[in-house]
C-alpha positions in Angstrom: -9.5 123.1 -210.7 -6.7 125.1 -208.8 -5.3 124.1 -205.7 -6.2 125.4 -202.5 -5.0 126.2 -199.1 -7.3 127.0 -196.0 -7.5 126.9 -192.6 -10.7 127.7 -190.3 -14.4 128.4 -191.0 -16.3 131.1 -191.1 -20.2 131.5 -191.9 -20.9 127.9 -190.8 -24.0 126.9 -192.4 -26.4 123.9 -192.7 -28.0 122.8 -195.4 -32.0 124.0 -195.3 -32.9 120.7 -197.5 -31.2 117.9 -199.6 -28.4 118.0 -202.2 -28.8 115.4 -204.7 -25.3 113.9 -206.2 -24.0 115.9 -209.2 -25.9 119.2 -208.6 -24.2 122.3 -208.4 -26.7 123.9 -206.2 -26.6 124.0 -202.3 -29.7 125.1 -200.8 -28.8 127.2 -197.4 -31.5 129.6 -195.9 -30.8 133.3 -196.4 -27.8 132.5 -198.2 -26.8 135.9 -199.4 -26.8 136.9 -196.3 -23.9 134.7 -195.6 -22.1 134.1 -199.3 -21.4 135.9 -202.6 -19.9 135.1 -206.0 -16.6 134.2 -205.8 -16.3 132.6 -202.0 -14.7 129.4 -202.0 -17.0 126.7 -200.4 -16.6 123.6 -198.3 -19.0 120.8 -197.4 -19.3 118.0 -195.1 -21.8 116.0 -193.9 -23.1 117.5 -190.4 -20.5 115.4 -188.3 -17.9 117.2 -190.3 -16.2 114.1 -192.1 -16.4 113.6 -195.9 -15.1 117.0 -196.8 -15.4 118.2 -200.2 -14.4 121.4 -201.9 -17.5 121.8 -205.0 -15.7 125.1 -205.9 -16.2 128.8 -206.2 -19.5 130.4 -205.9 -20.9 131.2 -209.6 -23.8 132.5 -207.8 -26.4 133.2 -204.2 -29.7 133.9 -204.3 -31.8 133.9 -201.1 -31.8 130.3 -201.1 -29.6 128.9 -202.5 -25.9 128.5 -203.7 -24.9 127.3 -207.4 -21.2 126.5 -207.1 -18.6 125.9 -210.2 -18.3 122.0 -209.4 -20.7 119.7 -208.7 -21.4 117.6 -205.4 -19.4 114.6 -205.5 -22.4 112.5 -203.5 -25.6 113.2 -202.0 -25.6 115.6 -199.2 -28.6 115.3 -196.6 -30.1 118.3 -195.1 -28.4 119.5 -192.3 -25.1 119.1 -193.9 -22.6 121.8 -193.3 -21.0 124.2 -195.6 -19.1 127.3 -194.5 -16.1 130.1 -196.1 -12.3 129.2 -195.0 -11.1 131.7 -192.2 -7.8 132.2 -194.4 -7.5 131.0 -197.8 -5.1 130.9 -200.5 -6.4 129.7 -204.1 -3.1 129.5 -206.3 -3.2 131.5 -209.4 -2.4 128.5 -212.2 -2.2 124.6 -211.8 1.1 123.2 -210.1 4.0 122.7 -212.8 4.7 119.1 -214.2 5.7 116.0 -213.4 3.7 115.7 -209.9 5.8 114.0 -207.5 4.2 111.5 -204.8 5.7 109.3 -202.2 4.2 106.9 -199.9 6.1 105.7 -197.1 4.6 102.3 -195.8 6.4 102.3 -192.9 8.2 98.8 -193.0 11.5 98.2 -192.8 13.2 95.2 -194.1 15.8 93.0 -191.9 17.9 90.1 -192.8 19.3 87.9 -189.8 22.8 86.6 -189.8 21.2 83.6 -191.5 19.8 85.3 -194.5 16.3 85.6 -193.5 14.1 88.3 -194.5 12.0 89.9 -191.8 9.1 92.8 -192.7 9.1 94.7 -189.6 6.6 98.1 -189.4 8.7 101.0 -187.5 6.4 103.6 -188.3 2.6 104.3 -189.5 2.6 104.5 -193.5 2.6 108.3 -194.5 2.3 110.1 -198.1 3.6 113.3 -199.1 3.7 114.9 -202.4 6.1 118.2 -204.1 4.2 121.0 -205.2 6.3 123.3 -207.5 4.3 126.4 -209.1 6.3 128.6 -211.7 6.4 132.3 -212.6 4.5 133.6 -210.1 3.7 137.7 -209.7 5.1 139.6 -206.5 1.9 139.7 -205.1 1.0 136.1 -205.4 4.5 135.3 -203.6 3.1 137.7 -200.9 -0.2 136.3 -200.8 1.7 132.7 -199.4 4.2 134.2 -197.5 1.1 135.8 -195.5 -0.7 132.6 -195.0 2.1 130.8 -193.9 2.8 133.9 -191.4 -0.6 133.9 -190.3 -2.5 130.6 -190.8 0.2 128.3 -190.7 2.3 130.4 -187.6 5.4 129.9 -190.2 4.7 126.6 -191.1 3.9 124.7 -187.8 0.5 124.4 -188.0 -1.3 122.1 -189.6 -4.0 123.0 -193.2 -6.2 122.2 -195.2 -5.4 121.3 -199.0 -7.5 120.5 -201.6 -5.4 119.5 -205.0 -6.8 119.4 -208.7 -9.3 116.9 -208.7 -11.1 118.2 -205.7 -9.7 115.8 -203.3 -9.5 117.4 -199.6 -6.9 116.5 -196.7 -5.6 117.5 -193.9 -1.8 119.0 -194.5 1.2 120.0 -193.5 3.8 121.9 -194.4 7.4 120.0 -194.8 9.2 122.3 -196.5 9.8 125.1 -199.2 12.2 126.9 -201.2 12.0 130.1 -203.2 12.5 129.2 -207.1 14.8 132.1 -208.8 14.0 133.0 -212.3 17.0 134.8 -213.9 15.1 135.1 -217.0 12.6 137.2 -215.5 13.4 138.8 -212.4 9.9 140.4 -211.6 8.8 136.4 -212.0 9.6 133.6 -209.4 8.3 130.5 -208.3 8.2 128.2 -205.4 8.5 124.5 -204.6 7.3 122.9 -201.3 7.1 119.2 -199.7 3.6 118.5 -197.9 2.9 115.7 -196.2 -0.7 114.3 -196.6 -2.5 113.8 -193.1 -6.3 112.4 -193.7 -8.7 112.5 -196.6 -12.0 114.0 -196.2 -10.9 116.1 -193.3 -11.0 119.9 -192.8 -8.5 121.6 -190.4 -10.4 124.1 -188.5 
């Protein structure tokens, strides 16, 4: 799976009956009305936590939904699922090594006598660099506009949803514009985020 970016919901939908743990199909009432191949697809339970991303649509009938992945648990009816308001799915998986960092928040002091003291300063945090190479023109555009107009250049918070389907709550820390003097007509980019909240969706 490719990482993804999103923000907002569109076609809010719940689900017209059970979804059974590994099954690729969501059943949703009139769902061509509301979906076609090639959406990307959230779900939650009908409170909204437990966010999971099952994948593209393969393919809608009138009632139902077969996505690319399948449901990671057992969704009951009444579940929601819905399109992101502004997506960005990247075009190839994030270059190697992946870099993570967890910040527990504690702080270690010594006294004038030697003694250690574990003292917590902030609440723990985790963030992670994302660096994708030789990327098109286009695809370069394509983030510069959702950082423009989903993110407001960066100070809103997002959805993202990394390689193993796993979805948080985001935000931007950073980025940089990779220069590829190989290739001119080829760049890349690297950027910090910080990770917010699993199973959450940023509306």
């Amino acid at each position: 799976m490719r990482c993804v970016f999103a923000k907002g919901k569109l076609n809010q939908r719940p689900l017209s009956a059970p979804a059974s743990k590994g099954s690729f199909i969501l059943p949703v009432e009139n769902a061509s009305l509301y979906y076609a191949p090639g959406d990307l697809i959230f779900l939650s339970d009908a409170g909204g936590a437990n966010v999971e991303f099952p994948g593209p649509v393969t393919s809608v009938s009138s009632m139902e939904i077969q996505c690319l992945s399948a449901v990671s648990r057992r969704r009951a009816g009444g579940s929601l699922c819905w399109n992101p308001l502004h997506e960005l799915l990247w075009p190839q998986k994030r270059s190697s090594p992946i870099r993570r960092t967890r910040d527990t928040g504690v702080e270690i002091r010594r006294s004038s006598g030697g003694v250690i003291y574990l003292t917590k300063i902030r609440e723990a945090s985790c963030s992670e660099i994302l660096r994708f190479e030789s990327l098109r023109l286009m695809e370069m555009v394509d983030f510069t506009f959702f950082l423009q107009d989903a993110l407001l250049d960066g100070i809103e918070p997002f959805t993202f949803c990394d390689e193993s389907s796993v979805v948080y709550t985001a935000a931007l820390v950073s980025s940089r514009i990779l220069e590829n003097e190989a290739s001119p007509n080829a760049t890349g980019i690297e950027m910090e985020i910080a990770r917010i909240k699993e199973g959450r969706y940023q509306d």
